[in-house]
N, C-alpha and C positions, 0 to 999 in steps of 0.2 A: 076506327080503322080495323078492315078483319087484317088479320096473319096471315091464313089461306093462300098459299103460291108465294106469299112471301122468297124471293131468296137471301138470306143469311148468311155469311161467314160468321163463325163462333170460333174466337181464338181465345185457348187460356190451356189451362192443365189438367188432366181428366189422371183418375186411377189409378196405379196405385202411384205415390202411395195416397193414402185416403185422408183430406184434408179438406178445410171450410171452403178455399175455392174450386178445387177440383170437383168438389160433389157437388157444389153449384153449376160448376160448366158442365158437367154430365144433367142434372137435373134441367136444366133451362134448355139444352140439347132436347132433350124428350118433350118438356112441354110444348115448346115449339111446335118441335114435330106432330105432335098428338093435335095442335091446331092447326095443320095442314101447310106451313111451313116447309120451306124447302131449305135444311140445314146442314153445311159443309161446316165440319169439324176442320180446324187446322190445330192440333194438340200441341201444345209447347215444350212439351215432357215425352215426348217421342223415346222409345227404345234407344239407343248407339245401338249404327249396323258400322262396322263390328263393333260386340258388345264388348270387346276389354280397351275400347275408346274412353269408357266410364270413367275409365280408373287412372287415368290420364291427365292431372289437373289440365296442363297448360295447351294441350288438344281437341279438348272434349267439345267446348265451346265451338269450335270453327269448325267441327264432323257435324253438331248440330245447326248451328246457323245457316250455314248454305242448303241444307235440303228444306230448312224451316221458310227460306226465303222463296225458294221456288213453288213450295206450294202456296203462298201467301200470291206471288203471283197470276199462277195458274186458277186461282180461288174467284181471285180480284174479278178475273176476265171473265163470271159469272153468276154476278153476284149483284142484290139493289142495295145491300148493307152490309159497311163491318158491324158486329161487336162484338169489341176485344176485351178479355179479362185482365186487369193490370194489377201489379204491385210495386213495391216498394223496391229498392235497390237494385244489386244488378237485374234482379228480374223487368223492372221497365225498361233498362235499357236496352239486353238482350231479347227483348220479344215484344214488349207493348209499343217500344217506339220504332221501329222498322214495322209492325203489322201500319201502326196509323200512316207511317209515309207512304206504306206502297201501296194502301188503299186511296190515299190523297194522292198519288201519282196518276192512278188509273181512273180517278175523278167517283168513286164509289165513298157516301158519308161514312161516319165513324163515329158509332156510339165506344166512349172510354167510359167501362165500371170498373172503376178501381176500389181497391180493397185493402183492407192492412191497416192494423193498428199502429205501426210504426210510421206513419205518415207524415208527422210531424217533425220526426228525426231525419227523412229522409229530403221532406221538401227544406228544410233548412240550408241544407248544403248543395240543392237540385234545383231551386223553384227555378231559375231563370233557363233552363234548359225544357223543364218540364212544361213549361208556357210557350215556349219553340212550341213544342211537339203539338200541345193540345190546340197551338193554334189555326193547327190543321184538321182537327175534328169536329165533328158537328157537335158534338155534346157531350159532356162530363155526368153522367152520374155514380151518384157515391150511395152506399147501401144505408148509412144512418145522417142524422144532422151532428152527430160528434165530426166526422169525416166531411161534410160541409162546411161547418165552421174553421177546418183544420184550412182548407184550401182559400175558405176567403180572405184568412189572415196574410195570403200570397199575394193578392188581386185575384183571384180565380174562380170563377163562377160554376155552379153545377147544381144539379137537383138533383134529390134525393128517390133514388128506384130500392124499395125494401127487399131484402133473401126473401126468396120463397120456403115454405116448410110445407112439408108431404104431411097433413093432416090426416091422410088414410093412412100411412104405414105410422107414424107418429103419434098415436091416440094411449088413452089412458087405459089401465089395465082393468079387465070385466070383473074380475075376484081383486078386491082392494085391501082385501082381510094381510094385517099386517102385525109381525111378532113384535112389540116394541121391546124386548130381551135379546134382538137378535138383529137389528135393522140393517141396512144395506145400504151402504154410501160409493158415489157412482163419481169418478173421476174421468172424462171424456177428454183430452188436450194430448197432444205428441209431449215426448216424452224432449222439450228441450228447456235451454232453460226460459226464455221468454215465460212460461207456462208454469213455472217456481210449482211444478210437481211434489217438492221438498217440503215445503209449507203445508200440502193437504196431509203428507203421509203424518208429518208431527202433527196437524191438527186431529187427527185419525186415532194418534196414538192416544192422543186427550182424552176423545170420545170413548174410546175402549178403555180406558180406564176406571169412565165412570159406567159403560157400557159393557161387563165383560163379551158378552157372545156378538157384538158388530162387527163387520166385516167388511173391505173394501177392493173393489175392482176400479183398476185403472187399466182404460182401454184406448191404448196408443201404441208410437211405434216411436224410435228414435236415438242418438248418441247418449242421453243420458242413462238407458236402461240397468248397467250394472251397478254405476252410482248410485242410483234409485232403491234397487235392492239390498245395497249395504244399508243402507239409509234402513229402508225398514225394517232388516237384524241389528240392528244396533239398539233402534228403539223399541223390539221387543215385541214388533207386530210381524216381523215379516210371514208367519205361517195362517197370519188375517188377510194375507194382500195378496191379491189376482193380479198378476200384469196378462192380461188377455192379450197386448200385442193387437194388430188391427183387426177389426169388426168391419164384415159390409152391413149394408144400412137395414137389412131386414136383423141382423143379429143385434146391433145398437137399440133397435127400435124393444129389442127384446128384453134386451139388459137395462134399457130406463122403465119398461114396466118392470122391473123386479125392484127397480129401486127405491128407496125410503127419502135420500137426498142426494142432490148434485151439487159436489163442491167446484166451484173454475177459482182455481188460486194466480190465475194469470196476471204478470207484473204489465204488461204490453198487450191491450185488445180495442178492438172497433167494432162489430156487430158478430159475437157469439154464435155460432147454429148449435153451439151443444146447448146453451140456453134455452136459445126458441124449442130446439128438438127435447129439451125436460120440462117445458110449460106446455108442449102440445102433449106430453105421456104424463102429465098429471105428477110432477113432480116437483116438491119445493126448492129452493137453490138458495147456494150460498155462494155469494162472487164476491172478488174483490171489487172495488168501484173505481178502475181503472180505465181509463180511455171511452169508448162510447158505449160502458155498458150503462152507467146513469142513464143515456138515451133508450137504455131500450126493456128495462126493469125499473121499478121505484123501490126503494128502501122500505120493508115493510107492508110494502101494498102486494109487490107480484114476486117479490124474492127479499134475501137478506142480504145488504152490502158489508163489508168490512176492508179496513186498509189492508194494500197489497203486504204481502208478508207477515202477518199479523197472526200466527197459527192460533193461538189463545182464542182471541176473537173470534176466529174462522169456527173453532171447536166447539165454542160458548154458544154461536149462533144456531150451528148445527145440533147441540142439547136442546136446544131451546125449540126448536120445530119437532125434535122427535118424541119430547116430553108435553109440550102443549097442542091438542088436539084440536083447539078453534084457533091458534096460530097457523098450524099444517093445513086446517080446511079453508083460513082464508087465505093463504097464499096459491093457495091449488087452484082455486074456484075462479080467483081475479087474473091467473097465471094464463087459464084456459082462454078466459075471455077477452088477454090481451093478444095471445098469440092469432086469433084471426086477423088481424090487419095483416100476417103475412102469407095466407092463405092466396093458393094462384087464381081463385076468381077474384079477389082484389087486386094482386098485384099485377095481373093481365093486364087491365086495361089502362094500368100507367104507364105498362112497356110498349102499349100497341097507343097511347097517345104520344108518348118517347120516339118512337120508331116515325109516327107523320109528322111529327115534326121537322125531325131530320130530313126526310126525306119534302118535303114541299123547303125547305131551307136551299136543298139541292134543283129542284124547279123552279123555284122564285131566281136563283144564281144563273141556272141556266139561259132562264128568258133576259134576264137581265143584258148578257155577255150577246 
């Protein structure tokens, strides 16, 4: 199936602030378009007009939903496809379940990618609302098979559509010459707790211990930011620690070529882009093996796993690639060659086989009726 004329609604969350799906719905915005797509953004994360609505708990909501509803309408009425970006809690139900009904109002399919490593906590106490909803969509997919399996455990059927990753802005660095006195440890995750930020900074402190001249950037944004920095005076790095606060993607791309290793200490995740985005820039990883990252690194082969909270381990692991030279070059070299399965020439043509399907589900329906 080409793309070409395609028309699209794209609903989810773009910019700031900057996070795994917002840079997805902006990224798959562009590719789209770059295949001759015709795509209408409907942003979920829209500005408050007026802006001290923000600030507003029990307002905020109903200043955004009603104008979020009308352009989902106005969208509907020309449009061959939803696909909406979903998550987990209030976010499905303030946005991914009103876009699917009033695209299944106006008879337009509905591709659901949802997303979220909390998935599991959420369908628990949701599935039987959340199968209402999907049973109004043409299709579920979910970006890894951790997130598939989560859903079959519901009844809930879906296939699996992979993140793309920008292999041109994403690549490894041309000068690889690297200080091992001085190495550079790369923390990429918002600054909350799901992301246990707390765990790299003490596994940080480890490494610098045996390490004097390392050093580490974490580039996020978030409530726990002053936490974070007590955290790192207290344990005696804090004049090692960068909080760079948010990066756009050409500055990320920059800061994982400088890097030596990327710690994700995250207690709660489903498919990583700060991963994929340190395996496309030629850098080893150290994650916990929490939620769908097993799905999407092997232990040893493309990265290093360790249980969530485990600083020791996190810091052991991270010694252990910056000191062993054929451990770093095999994790690089396998890292590289697994991250093309998410390259957009591959993942094109499972969206544009995703998309006919849907849509001949929606002609087969019609003739039928």
């Amino acid at each position: 199936m080409t793309l070409a004329g395609l028309r699209v609604v794209l609903v989810g969350p773009l910019p700031p602030p900057a996070g795994g799906m917002a840079n997805q719905t902006r990224q798959l915005a562009e590719l789209l378009a770059a295949e001759g797509a015709r795509v209408a953004l409907v942003q979920v994360n829209a500005p408050y007009r007026p802006a001290w609505v923000g600030r507003v708990r029990g307002l905020r909501a109903g200043f955004r939903l009603a104008p979020y509803l009308v352009r989902l309408w106005r969208a509907a009425g020309a449009a061959d496809l939803f696909h909406v970006m979903a998550n987990s809690g209030w976010a499905w139900h303030l946005f991914a379940a009103p876009a699917i009904r009033v695209a299944a109002w106006r008879g337009v399919p509905v591709v659901v990618n949802y997303r979220g490593g909390e998935a599991a906590a959420f369908l628990r106490g949701s599935a039987r609302a959340v199968r209402a909803t999907l049973a109004r969509a043409a299709a579920l997919a979910v970006p890894s098979g951790f997130l598939q399996r989560v859903f079959a455990e519901h009844g809930i059927a879906s296939r699996v559509l992979p993140n793309v990753v920008d292999l041109e802005r994403f690549r490894p660095a041309a000068d690889a010459r690297r200080d091992p006195a001085a190495p550079h440890l790369v923390v990429a995750r918002n600054l909350e707790p799901i992301y246990d930020v707390g765990t790299a900074l003490r596994a940080f402190a480890a490494v610098r211990a045996a390490l004097p001249g390392a050093r580490l950037s974490v580039a996020g944004t978030g409530p726990a930011l002053d936490e974070l920095r007590a955290l790192a005076e207290s344990l005696g790095v804090g004049g090692a620690v960068a909080f760079t606060g948010r990066l756009d993607r050409d500055q990320m791309a920059a800061l994982y070529r400088d890097a030596d290793v990327v710690l994700n200490p995250s207690r709660v995740d489903n498919m990583p882009n700060s991963i994929l985005e340190a395996l496309a820039s030629g850098v080893p990883v150290v994650s916990t093996d929490v939620g769908g990252v097993p799905f999407v690194v092997a232990h040893g082969k493309t990265a290093l796993l360790v249980a969530a909270g485990d600083d020791r381990a996190m810091a052991d692991a991270a010694l252990a690639v910056l000191r062993d030279a054929r451990l770093r070059a095999g994790l690089v070299a396998a890292g590289l060659a697994e991250v093309q399965r998410y390259a957009w020439a591959r993942v094109r043509g499972e969206l544009a086989a995703l998309y006919a399907d849907c849509l001949a589900a929606r002609a087969a329906a019609a003739t039928a009726a």
